[in-house]
Backbone as CSV, one residue per row, in Angstrom:
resi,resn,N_x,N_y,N_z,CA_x,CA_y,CA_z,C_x,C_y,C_z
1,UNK,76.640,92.590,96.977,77.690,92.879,97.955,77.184,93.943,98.927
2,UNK,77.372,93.766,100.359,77.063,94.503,101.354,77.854,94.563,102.021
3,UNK,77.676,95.683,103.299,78.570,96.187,103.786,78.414,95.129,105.168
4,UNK,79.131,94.630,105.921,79.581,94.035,107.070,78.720,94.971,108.439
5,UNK,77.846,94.113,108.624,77.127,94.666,110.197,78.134,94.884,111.051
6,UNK,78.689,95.622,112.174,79.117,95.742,113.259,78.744,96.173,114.638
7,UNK,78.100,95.196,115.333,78.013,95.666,116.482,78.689,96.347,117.728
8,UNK,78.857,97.553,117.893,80.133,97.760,119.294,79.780,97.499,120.481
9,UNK,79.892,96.656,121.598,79.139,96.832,122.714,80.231,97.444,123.505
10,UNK,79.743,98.917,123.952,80.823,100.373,124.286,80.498,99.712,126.356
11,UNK,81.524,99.344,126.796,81.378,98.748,127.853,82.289,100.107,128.417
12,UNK,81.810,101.554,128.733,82.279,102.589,129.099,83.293,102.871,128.841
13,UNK,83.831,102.884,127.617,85.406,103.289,126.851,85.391,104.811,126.925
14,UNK,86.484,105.336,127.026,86.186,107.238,126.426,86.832,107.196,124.453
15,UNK,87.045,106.062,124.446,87.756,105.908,123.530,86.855,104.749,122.032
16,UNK,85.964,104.126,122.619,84.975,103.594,121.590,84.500,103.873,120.315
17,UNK,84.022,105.453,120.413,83.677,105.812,119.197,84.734,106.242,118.065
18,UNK,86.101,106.459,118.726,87.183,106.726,117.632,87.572,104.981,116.984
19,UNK,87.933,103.973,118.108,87.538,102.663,117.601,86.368,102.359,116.408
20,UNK,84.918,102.523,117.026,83.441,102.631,116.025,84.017,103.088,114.912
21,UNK,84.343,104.968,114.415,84.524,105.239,113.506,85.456,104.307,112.777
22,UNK,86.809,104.188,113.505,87.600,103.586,112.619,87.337,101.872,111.745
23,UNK,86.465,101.583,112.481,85.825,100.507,111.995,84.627,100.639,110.836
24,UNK,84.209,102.230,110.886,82.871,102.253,109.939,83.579,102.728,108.342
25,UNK,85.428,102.894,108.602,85.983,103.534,107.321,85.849,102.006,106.241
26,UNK,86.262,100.765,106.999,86.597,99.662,106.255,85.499,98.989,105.687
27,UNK,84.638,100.035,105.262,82.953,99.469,104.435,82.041,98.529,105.382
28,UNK,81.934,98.934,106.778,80.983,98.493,107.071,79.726,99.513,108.209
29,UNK,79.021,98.812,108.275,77.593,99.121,108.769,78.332,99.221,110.483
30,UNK,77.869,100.147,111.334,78.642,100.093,112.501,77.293,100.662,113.657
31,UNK,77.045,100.148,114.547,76.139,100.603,115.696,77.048,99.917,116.982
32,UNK,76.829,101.409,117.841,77.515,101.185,119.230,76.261,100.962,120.078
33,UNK,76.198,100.390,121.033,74.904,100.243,122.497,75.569,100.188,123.468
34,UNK,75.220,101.162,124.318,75.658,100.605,126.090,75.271,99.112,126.334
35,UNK,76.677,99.037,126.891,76.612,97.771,127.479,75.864,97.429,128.833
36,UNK,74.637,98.009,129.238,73.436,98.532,129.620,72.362,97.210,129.697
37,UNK,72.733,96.480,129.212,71.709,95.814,129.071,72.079,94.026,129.491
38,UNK,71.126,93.084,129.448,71.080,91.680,129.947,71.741,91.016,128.969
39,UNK,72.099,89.738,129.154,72.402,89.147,127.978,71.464,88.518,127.108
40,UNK,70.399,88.245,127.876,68.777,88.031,126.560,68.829,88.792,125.554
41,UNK,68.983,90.327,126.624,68.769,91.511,125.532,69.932,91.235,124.185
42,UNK,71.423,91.508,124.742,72.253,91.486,123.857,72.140,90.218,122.861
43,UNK,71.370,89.648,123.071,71.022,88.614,121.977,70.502,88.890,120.680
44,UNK,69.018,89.399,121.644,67.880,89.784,120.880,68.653,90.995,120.038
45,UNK,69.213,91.815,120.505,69.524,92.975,119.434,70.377,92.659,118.364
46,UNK,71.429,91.722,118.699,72.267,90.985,117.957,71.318,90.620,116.451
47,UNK,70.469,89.957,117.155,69.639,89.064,116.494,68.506,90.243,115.041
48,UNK,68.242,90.859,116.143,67.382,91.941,115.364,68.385,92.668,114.228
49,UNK,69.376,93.001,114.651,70.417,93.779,114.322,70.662,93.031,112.696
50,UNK,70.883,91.355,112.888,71.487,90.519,112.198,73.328,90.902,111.906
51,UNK,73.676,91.164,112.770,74.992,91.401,113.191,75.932,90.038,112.375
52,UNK,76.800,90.839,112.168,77.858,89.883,111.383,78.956,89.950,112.570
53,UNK,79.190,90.314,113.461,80.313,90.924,113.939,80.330,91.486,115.559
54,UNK,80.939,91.104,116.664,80.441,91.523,117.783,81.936,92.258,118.061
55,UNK,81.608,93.733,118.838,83.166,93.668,119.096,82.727,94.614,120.442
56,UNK,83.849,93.678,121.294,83.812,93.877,123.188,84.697,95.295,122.918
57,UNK,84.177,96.621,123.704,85.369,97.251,123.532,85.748,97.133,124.846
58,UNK,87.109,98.050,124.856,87.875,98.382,125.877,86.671,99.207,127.319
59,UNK,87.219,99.425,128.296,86.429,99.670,129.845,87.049,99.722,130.778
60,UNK,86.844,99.903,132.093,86.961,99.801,133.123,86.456,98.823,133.979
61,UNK,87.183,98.376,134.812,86.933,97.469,135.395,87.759,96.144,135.613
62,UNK,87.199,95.310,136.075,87.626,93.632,136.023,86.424,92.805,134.841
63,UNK,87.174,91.980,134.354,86.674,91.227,133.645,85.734,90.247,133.973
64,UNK,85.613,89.709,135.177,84.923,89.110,135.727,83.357,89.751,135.914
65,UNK,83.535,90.932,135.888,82.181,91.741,136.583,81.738,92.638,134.827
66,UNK,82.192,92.242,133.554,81.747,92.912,132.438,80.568,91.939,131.686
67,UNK,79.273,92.205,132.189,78.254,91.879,131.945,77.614,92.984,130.644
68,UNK,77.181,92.709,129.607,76.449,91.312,129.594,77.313,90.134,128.583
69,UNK,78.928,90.864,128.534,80.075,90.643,127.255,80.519,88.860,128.116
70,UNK,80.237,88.827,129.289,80.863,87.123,129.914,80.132,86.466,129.200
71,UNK,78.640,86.971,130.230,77.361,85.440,129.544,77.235,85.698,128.599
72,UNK,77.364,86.425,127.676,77.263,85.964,126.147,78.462,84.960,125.680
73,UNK,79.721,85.404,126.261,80.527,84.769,125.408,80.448,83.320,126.371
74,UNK,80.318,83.033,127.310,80.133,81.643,127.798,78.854,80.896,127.239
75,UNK,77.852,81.562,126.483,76.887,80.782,126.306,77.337,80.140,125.142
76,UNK,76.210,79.821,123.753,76.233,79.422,122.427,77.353,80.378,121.257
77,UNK,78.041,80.956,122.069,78.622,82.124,120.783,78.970,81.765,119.658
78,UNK,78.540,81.645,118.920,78.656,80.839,117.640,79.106,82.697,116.491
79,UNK,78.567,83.596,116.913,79.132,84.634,116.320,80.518,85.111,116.423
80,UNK,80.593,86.099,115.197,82.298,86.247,115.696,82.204,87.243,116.269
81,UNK,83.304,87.150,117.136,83.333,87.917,117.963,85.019,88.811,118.062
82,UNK,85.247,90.259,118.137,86.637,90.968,118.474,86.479,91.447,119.663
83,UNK,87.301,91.073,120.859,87.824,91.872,121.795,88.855,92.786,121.740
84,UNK,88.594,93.943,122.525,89.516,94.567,122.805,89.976,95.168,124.032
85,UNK,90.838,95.052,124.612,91.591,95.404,125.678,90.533,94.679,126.820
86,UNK,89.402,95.481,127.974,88.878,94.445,128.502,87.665,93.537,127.934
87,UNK,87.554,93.428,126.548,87.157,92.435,125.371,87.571,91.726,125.413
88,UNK,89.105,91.409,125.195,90.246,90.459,125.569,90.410,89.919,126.508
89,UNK,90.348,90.784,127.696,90.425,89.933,129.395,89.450,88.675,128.884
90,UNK,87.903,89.388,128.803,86.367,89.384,128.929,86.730,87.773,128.411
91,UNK,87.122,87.371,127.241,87.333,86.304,126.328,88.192,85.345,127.502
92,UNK,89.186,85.583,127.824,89.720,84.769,128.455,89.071,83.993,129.883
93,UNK,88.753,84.881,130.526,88.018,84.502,131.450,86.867,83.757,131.355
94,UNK,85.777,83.844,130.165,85.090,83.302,129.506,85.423,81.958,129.083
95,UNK,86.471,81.526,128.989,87.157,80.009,128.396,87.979,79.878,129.208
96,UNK,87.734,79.846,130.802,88.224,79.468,131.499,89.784,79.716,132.042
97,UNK,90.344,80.993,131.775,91.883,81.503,131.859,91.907,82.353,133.283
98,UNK,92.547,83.478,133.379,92.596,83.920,134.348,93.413,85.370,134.348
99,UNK,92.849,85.906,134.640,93.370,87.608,134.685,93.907,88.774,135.916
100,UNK,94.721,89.487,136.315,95.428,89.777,137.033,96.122,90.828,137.088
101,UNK,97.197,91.195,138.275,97.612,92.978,138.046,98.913,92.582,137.123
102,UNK,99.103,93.435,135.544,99.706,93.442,134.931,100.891,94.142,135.594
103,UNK,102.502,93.521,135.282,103.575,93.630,135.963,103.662,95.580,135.964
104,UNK,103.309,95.854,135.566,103.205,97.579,135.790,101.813,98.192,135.355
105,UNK,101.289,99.128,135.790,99.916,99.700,135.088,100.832,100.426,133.709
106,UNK,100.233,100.396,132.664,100.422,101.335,131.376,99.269,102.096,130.772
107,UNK,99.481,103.323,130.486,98.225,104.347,130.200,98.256,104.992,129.135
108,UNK,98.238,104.906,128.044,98.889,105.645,126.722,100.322,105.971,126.648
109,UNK,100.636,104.540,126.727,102.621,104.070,126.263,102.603,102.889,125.288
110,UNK,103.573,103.502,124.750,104.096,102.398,123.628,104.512,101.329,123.889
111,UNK,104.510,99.824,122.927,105.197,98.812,123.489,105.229,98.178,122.389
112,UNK,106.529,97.580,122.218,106.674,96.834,120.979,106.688,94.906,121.420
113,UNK,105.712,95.206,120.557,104.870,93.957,120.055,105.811,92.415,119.293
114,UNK,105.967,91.532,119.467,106.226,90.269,118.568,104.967,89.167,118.502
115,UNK,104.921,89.157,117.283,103.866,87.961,116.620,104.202,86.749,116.238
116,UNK,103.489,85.744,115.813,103.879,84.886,115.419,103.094,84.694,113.700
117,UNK,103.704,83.851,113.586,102.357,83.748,111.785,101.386,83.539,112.222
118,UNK,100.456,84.228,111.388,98.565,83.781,111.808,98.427,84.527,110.573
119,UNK,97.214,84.409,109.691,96.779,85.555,109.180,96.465,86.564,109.091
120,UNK,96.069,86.651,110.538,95.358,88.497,111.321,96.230,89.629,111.184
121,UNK,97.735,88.692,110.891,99.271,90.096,111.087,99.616,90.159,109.652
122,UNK,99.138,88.994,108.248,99.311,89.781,106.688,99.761,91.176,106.880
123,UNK,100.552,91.372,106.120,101.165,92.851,105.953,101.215,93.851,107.482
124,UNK,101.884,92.601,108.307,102.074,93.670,109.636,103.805,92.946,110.361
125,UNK,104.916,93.698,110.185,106.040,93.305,110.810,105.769,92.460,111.909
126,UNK,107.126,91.406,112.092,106.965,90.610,112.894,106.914,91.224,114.220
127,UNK,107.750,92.163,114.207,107.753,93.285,115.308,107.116,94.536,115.159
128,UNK,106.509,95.397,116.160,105.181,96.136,115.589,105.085,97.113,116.997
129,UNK,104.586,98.875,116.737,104.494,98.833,117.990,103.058,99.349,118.265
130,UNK,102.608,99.241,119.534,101.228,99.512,119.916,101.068,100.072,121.112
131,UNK,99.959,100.486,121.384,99.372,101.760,122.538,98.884,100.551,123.220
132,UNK,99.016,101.093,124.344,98.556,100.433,125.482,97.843,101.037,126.939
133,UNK,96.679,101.079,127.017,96.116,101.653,128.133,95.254,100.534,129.215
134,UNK,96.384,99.657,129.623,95.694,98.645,131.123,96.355,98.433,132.005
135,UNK,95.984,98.151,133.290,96.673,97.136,134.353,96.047,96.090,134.750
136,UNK,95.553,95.585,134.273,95.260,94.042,134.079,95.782,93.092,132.981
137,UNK,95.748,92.128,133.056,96.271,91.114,131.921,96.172,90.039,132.167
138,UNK,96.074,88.960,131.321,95.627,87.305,130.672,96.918,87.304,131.595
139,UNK,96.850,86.532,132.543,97.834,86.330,133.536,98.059,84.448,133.260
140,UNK,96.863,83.749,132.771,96.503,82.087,132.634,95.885,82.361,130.772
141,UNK,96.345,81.394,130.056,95.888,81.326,128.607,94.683,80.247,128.864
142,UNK,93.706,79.605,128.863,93.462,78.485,128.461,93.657,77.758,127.544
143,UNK,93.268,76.506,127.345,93.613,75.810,126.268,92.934,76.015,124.797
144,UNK,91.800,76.633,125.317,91.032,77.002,123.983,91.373,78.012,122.919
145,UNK,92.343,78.939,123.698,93.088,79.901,123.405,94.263,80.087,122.767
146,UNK,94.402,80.711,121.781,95.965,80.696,121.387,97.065,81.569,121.045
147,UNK,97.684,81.982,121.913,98.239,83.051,121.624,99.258,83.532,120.573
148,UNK,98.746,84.908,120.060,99.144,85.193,118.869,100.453,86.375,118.761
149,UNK,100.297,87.199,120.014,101.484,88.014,119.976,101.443,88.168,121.729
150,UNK,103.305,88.592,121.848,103.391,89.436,123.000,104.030,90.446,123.255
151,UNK,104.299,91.214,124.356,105.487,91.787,124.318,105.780,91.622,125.813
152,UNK,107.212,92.725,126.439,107.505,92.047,127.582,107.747,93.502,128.358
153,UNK,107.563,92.873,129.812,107.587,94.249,131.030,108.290,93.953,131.739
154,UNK,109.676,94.342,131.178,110.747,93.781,132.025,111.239,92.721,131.588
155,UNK,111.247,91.529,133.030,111.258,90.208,132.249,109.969,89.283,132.447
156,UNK,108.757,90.543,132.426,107.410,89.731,132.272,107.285,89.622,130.794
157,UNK,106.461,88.673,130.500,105.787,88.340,129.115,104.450,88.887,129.268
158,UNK,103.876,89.678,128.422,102.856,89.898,128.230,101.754,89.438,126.874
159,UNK,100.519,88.836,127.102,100.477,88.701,126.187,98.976,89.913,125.454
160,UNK,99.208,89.871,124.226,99.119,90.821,123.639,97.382,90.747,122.778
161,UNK,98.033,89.547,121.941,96.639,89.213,121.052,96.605,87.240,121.172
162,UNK,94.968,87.163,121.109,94.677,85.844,120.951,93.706,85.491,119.949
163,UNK,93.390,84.411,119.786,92.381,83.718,118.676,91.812,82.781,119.411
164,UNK,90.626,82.161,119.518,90.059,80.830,119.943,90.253,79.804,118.907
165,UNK,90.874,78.370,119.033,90.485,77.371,118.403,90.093,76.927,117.537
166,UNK,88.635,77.323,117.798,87.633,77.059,116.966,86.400,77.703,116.792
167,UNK,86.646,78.723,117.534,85.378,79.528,117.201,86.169,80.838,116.342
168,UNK,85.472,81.771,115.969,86.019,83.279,115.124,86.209,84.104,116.163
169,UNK,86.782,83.934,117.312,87.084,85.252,117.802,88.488,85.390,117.903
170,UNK,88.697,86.837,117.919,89.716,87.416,118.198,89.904,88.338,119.216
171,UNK,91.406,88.321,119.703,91.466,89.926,120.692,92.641,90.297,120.803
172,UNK,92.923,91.465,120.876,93.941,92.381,120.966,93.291,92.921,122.646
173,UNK,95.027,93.215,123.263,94.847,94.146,124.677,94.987,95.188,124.103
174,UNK,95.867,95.514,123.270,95.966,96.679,122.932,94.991,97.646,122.140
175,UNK,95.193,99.071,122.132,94.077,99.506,121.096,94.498,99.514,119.487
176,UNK,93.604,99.046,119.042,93.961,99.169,117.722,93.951,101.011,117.086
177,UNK,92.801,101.177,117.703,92.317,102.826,117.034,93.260,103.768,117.529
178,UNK,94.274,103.633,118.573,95.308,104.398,119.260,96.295,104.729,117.959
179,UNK,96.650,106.136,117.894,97.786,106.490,116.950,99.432,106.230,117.675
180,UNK,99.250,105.510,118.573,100.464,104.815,119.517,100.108,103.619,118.125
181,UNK,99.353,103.237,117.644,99.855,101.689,116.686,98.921,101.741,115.484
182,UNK,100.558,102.307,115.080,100.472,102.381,113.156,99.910,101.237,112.577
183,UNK,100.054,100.394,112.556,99.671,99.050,111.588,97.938,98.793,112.971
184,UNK,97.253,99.874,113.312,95.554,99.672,113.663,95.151,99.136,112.606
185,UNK,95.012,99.882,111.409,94.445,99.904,110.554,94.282,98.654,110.289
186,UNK,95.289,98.108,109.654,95.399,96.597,109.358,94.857,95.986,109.747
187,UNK,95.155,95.672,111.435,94.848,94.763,112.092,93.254,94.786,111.904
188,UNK,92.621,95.967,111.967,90.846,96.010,112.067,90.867,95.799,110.328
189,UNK,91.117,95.437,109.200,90.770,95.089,108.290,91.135,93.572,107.939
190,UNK,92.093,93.457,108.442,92.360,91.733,108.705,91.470,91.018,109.293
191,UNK,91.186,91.696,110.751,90.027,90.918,111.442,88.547,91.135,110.985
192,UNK,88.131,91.992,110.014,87.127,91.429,109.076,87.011,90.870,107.936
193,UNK,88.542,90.594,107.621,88.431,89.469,106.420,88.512,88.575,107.342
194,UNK,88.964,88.132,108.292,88.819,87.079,108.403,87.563,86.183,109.268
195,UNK,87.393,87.545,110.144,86.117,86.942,110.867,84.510,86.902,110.412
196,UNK,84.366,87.916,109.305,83.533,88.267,108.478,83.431,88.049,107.151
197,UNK,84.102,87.513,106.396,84.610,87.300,104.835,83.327,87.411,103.841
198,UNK,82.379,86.378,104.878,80.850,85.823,103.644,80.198,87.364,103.489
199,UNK,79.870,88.070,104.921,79.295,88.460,104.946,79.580,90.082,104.588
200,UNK,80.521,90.499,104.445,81.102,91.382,103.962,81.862,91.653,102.405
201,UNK,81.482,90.592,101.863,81.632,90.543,100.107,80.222,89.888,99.853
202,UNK,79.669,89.231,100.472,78.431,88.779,99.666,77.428,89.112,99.579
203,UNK,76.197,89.237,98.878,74.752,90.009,99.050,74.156,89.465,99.827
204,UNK,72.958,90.235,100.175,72.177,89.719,101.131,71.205,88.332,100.898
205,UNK,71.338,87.646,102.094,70.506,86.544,101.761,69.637,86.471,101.227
């Protein structure tokens, strides 16, 4: 039994390494890299790394222009992959959706959350609340996409968290590592049982 590789690719968060840590409590192996680099590169390190686990963090910016987190995820991504906040855009746009000015900017405010069943929310109320620091948002879902929670701005819908189809990724807009949302914890131990399971109970090859 080994501990779960985690890659962070820190796409200029101020907030990443409290994410990182909180991810290195749930028994796994954790390395952050500027997102600094090509997507060959982010391969190769992946690769070198032998990464169980990719996770987009949160940033600045538009999603469109978060290199090298697009062309990876448009290429072969066969890894799993967690977004977060523009991780999440990053994903959507990547499978063809579309992203936009969220019906108000929000900057470390609360917002209560509704889910639907999935496994990722095990031991997390149907209603839930969470930190939120964006003004952008999954404005178009694609089809590959499926959305897993929202909440609302006004009488906008926002949506919150998604899953792909058929590949292992996941994403939350929100932050998980924010003490604006009690049930973080969870959610980042859910999403390595589920996106990681083999490789985080089993020995090494």
């Amino acid at each position: 039994m080994r501990p779960a590789r985690v890659f962070v690719l820190d796409q200029q968060d101020s907030f990443v390494h409290i994410l990182a840590d909180q991810i290195a409590t749930l028994d796994c192996e954790v390395e952050v890299h500027r997102a600094d680099v090509s997507c060959r590169q982010l391969e190769t390190l992946l690769d070198d790394r032998a990464a169980d686990l990719l996770v987009l963090s949160p940033g600045p910016g538009h999603p469109r222009d978060a290199e090298p987190a697009l062309g990876f995820l448009r290429g072969d991504a066969s890894l799993p992959v967690l977004g977060v906040c523009l991780g999440h855009q990053t994903m959507a746009i990547a499978c063809g959706g579309e992203v936009g000015r969220a019906p108000r900017p929000v900057h470390g405010k609360r917002s209560r959350v509704r889910r639907i069943e999935h496994p990722w929310f095990d031991g997390v109320p149907s209603e839930f609340d969470v930190g939120r620091y964006h003004s952008l948002c999954v404005t178009s879902v694609p089809a590959e996409l499926e959305v897993l929670a929202t909440t609302f701005d006004g009488p906008h819908e926002v949506v919150m968290a998604m899953a792909h189809r058929t590949r292992p990724w996941l994403s939350l807009q929100f932050h998980p590592e924010s003490c604006l949302t009690p049930e973080g914890g969870i959610l980042l131990r859910n999403a390595l049982r589920l996106l990681c399971p083999a490789s985080a109970r089993e020995g090494e090859p």
